[in-house]
One Martini backbone bead per residue (centre of mass of N, CA, C, O) as a GRO file, in nm:
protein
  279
    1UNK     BB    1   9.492   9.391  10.537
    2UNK     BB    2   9.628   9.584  10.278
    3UNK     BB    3   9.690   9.974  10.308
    4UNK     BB    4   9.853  10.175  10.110
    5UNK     BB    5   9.994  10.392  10.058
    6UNK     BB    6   9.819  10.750  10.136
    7UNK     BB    7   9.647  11.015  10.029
    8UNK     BB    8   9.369  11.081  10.270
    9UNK     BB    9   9.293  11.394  10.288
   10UNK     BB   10   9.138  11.369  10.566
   11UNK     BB   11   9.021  11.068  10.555
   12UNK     BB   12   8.943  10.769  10.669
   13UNK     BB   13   9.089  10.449  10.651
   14UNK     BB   14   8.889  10.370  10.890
   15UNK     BB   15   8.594  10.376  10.960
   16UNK     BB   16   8.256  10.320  11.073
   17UNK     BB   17   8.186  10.007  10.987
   18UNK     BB   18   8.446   9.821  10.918
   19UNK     BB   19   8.395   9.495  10.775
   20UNK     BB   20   8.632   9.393  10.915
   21UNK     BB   21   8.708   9.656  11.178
   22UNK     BB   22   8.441   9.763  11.351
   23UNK     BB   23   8.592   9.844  11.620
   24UNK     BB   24   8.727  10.062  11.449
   25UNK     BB   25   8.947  10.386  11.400
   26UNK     BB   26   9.114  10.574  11.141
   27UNK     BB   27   9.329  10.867  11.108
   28UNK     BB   28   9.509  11.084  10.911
   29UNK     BB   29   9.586  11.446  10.955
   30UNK     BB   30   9.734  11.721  10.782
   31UNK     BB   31   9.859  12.007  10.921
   32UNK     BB   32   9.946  12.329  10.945
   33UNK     BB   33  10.008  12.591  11.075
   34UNK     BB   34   9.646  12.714  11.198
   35UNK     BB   35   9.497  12.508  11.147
   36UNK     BB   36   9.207  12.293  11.116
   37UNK     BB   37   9.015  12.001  11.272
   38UNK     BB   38   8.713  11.817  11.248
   39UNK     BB   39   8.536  11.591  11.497
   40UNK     BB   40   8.290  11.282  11.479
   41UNK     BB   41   8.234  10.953  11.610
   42UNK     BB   42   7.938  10.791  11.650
   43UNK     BB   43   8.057  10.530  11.892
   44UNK     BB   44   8.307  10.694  11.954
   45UNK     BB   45   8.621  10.648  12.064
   46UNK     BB   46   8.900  10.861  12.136
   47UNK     BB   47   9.283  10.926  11.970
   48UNK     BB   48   9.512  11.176  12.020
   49UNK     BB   49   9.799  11.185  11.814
   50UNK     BB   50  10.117  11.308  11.745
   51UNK     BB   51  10.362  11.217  11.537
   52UNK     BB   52  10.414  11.513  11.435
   53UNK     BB   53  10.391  11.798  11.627
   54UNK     BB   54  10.159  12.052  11.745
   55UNK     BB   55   9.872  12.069  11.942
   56UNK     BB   56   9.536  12.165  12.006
   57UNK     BB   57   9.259  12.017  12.197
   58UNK     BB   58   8.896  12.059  12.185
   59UNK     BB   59   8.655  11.906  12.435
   60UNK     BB   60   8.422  11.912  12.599
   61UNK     BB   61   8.517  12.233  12.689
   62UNK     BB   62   8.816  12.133  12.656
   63UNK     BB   63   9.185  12.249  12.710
   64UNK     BB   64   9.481  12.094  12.509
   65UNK     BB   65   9.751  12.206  12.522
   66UNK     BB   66  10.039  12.115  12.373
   67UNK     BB   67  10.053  11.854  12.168
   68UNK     BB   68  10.331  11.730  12.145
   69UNK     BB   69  10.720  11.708  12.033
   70UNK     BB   70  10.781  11.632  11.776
   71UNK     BB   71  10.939  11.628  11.448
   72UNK     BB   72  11.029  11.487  11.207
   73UNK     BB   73  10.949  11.196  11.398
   74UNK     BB   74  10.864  10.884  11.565
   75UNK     BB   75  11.178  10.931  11.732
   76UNK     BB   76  11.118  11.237  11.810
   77UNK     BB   77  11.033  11.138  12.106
   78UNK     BB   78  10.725  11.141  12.254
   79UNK     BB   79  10.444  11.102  12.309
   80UNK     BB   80  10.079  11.210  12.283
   81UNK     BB   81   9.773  11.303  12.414
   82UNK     BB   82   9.372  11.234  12.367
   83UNK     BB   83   9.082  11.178  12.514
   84UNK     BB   84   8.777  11.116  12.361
   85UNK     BB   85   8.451  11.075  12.367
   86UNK     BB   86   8.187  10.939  12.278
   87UNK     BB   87   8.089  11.156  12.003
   88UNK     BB   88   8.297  11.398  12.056
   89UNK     BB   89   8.375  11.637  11.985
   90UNK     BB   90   8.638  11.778  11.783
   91UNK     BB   91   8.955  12.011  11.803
   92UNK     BB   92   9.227  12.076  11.561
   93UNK     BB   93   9.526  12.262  11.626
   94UNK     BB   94   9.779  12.394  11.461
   95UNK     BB   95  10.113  12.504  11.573
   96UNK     BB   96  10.230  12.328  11.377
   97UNK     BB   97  10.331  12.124  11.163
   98UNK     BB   98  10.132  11.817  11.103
   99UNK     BB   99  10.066  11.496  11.244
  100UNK     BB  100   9.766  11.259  11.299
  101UNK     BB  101   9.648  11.062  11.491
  102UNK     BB  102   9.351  10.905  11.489
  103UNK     BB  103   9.175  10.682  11.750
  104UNK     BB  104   8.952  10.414  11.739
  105UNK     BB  105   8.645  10.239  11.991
  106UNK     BB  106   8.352  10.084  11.989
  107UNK     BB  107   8.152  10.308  12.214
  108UNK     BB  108   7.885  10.445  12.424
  109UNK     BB  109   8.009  10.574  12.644
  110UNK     BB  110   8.094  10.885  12.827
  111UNK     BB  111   8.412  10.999  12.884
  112UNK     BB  112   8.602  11.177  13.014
  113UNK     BB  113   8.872  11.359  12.933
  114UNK     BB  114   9.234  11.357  12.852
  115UNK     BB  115   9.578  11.384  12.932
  116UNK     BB  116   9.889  11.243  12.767
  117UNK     BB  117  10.189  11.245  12.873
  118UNK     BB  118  10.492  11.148  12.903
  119UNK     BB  119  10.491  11.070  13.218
  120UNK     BB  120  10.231  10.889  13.174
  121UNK     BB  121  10.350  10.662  13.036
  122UNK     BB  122  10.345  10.327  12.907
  123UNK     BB  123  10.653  10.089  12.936
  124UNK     BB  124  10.782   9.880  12.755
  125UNK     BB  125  11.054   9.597  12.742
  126UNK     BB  126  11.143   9.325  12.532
  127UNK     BB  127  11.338   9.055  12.484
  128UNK     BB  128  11.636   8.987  12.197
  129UNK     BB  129  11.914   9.000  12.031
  130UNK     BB  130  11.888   8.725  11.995
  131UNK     BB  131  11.592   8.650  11.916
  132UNK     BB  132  11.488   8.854  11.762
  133UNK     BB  133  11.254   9.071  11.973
  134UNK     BB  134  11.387   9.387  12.057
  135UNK     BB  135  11.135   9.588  12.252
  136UNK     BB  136  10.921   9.870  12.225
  137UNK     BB  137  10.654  10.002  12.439
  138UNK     BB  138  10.397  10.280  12.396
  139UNK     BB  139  10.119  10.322  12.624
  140UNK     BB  140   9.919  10.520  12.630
  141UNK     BB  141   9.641  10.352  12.629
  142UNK     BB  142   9.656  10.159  12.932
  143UNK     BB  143   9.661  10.031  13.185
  144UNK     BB  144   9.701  10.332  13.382
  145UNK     BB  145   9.383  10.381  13.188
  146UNK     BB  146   9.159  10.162  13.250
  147UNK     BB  147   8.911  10.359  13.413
  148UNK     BB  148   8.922  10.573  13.152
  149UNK     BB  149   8.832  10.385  12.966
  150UNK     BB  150   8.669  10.148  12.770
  151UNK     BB  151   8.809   9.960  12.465
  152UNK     BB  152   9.082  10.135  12.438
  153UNK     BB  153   9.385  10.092  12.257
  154UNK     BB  154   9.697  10.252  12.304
  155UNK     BB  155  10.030  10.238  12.060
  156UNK     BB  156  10.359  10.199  12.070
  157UNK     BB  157  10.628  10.068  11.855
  158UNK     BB  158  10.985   9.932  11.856
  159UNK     BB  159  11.234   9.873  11.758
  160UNK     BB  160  11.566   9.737  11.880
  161UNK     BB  161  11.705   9.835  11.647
  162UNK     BB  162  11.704   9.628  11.379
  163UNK     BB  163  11.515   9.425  11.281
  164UNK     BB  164  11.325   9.147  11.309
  165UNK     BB  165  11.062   9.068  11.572
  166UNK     BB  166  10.697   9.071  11.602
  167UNK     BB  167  10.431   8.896  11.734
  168UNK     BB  168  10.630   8.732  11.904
  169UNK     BB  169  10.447   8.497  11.962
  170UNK     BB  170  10.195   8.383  11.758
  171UNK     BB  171   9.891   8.571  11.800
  172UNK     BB  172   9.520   8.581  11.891
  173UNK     BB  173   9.207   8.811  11.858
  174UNK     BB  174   8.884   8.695  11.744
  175UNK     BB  175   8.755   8.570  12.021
  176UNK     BB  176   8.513   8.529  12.239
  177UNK     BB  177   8.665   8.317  12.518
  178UNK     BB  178   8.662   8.346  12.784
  179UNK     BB  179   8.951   8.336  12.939
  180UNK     BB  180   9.144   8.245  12.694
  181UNK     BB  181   8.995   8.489  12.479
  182UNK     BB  182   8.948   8.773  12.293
  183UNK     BB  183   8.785   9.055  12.080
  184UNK     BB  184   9.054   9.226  11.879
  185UNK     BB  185   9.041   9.464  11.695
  186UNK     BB  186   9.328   9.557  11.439
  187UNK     BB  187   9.543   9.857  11.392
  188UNK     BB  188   9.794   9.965  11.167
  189UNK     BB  189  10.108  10.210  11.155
  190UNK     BB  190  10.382  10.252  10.946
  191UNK     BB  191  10.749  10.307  11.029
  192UNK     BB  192  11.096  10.346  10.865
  193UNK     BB  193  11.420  10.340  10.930
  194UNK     BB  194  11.456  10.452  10.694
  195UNK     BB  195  11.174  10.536  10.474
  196UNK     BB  196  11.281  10.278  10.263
  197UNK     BB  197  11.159  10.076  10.448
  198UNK     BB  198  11.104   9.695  10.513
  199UNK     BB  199  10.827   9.462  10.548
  200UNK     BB  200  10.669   9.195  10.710
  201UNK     BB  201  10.312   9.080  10.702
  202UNK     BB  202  10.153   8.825  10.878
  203UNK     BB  203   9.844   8.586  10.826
  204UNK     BB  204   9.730   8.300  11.013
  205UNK     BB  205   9.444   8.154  11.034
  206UNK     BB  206   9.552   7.871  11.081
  207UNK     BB  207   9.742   7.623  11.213
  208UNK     BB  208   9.925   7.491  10.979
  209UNK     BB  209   9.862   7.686  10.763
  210UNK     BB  210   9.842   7.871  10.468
  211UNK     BB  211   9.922   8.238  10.422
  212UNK     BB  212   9.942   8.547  10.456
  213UNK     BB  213  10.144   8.824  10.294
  214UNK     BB  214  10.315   9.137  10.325
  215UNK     BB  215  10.415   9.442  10.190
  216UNK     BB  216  10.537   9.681  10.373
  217UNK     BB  217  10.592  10.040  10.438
  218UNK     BB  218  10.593  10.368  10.462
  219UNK     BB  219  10.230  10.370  10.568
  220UNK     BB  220  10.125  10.159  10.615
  221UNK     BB  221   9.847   9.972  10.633
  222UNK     BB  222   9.691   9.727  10.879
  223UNK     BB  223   9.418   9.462  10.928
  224UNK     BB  224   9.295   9.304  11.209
  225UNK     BB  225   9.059   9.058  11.202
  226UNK     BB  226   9.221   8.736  11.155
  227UNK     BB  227   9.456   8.546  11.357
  228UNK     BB  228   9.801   8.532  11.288
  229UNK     BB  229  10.047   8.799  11.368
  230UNK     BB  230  10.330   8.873  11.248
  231UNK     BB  231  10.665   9.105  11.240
  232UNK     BB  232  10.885   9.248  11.023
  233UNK     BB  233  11.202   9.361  10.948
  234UNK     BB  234  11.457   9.456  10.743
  235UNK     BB  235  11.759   9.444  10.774
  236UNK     BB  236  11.851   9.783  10.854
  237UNK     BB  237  11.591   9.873  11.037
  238UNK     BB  238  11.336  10.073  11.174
  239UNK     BB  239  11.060  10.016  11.326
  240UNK     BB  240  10.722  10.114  11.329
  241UNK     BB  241  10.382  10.114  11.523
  242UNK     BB  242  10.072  10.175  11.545
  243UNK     BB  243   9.833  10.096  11.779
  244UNK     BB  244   9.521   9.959  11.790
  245UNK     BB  245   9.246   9.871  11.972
  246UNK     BB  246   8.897   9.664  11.961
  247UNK     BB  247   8.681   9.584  12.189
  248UNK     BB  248   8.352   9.390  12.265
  249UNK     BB  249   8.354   9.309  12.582
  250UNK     BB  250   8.611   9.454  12.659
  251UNK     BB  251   8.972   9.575  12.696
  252UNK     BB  252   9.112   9.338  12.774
  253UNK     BB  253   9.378   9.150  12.648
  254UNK     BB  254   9.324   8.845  12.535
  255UNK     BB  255   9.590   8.602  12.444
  256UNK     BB  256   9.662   8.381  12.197
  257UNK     BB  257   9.857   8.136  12.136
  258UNK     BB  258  10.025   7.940  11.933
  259UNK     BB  259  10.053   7.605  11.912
  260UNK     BB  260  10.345   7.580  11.731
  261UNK     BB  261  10.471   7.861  11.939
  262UNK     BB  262  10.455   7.842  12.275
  263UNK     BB  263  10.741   7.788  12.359
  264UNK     BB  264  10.832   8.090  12.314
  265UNK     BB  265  10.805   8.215  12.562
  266UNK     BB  266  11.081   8.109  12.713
  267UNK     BB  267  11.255   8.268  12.537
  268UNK     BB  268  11.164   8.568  12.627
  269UNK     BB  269  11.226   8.836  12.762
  270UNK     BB  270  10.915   8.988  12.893
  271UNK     BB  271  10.650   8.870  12.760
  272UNK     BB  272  10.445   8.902  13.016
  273UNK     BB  273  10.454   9.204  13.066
  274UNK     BB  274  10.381   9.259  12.819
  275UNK     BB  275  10.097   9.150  12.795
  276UNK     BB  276  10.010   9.299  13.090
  277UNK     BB  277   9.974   9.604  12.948
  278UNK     BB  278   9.705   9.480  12.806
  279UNK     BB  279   9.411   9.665  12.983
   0.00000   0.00000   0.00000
């Protein structure tokens, strides 16, 4: 499903109990310097990432001051996040104007907050350009933070260079069949540089039939709830995405291959590293 670009007004885009991808939770906030945010989210762990500006953030007693360090765009600078509690109170205070992701994902246990910062990142680059797959991963809520967070991934994607395609080799986490295959809700959220910049989201319900395709633009959202799901950037563009997982049965992200691209595999340089991330 693609939800185009639009002014929620700080009202979730994905709310909890989403038809479509129920594991998960998104919100994008705008508030100018000084304002005021509050949330809590029943069922639901979260994390706050500020896509640009500086935010401090009070959660479960404690203060994570100084959050998040971009300017103009998700290209200056790296991510900063915090982890908050499963349904516990959340307060952002907006220290610059400012963007904020809140990523959640269905989980009922409480676990401790914490702050991650630039250099707490788990980074991974992995691709080619002969291939045209080549990529870089930050992930905030990554392997690094496996222990400390219950069914919550939480990553930002980066094209290298202009154009070419992400998601490929062409994968589905749609069903909890372990060891295969686990079952993991996904939302991304798209920006573009320049942001005129266009790409194209593949969603292939079934391996060898036709699928649905989307034209995403700078700020959509897509919700991957069952399918392979590849995506493109247009040449001469650089893509990013925002990217929840929200697991059924586990946190670890086990990816199914498309049989019929999966030998691309082999020609990828670093994509089982790529996997090996999603934990």
């Amino acid at each position: 499903m693609h939800i185009p670009p639009h002014d929620n007004h700080n009202k979730p885009i994905v709310d909890a109990g989403h038809d479509l991808v129920p594991l998960n939770y998104f919100n994008i906030v705008k508030l100018t310097a000084g304002q005021v945010f509050e949330y809590a989210v029943p069922g639901f762990e979260t994390c706050v990432v500020p896509a640009t500006g500086t935010v401090d953030v009070d959660t479960d007693g404690q203060m994570f001051s100084e959050i998040g360090h971009r300017g103009v765009d998700v290209w200056d600078g790296d991510p900063e996040g915090v982890y908050v509690s499963s349904g516990a109170g959340c307060q952002i205070t907006a220290r610059t104007d400012t963007e904020v992701f809140v990523a959640g994902a269905k989980f009922d246990e409480a676990r401790p907050a914490f702050a991650v910062r630039s250099p707490d990142l788990d980074v991974v680059q992995y691709g080619s350009d002969d291939t045209k797959t080549h990529r870089k991963i930050k992930h905030i809520l990554g392997a690094a933070h496996h222990d400390r967070v219950g069914r919550l991934l939480v990553s930002e994607l980066f094209t290298v260079g202009a154009g070419g395609w992400s998601g490929f080799p062409s994968h589905k986490h749609d069903t909890d069949r372990l060891p295969e295959e686990s079952r993991h809700d996904e939302t991304y959220n798209f920006r573009f540089k320049p942001n005129y910049g266009s790409g194209l989201q593949m969603l292939q319900r079934q391996d060898n039939e036709p699928g649905e395709a989307y034209h995403i633009m700078d700020g959509s959202t897509v919700l991957i709830d069952k399918g392979y799901h590849p995506v493109c950037a247009l040449p001469g563009y650089e893509m990013y995405y925002f990217t929840i997982l929200g697991g059924l049965s586990q946190r670890s992200l086990k990816q199914y291959f498309q049989p019929t691209h999966a030998e691309q595999l082999h020609t990828i340089p670093g994509i089982m590293d790529m996997v090996a991330k999603f934990k």
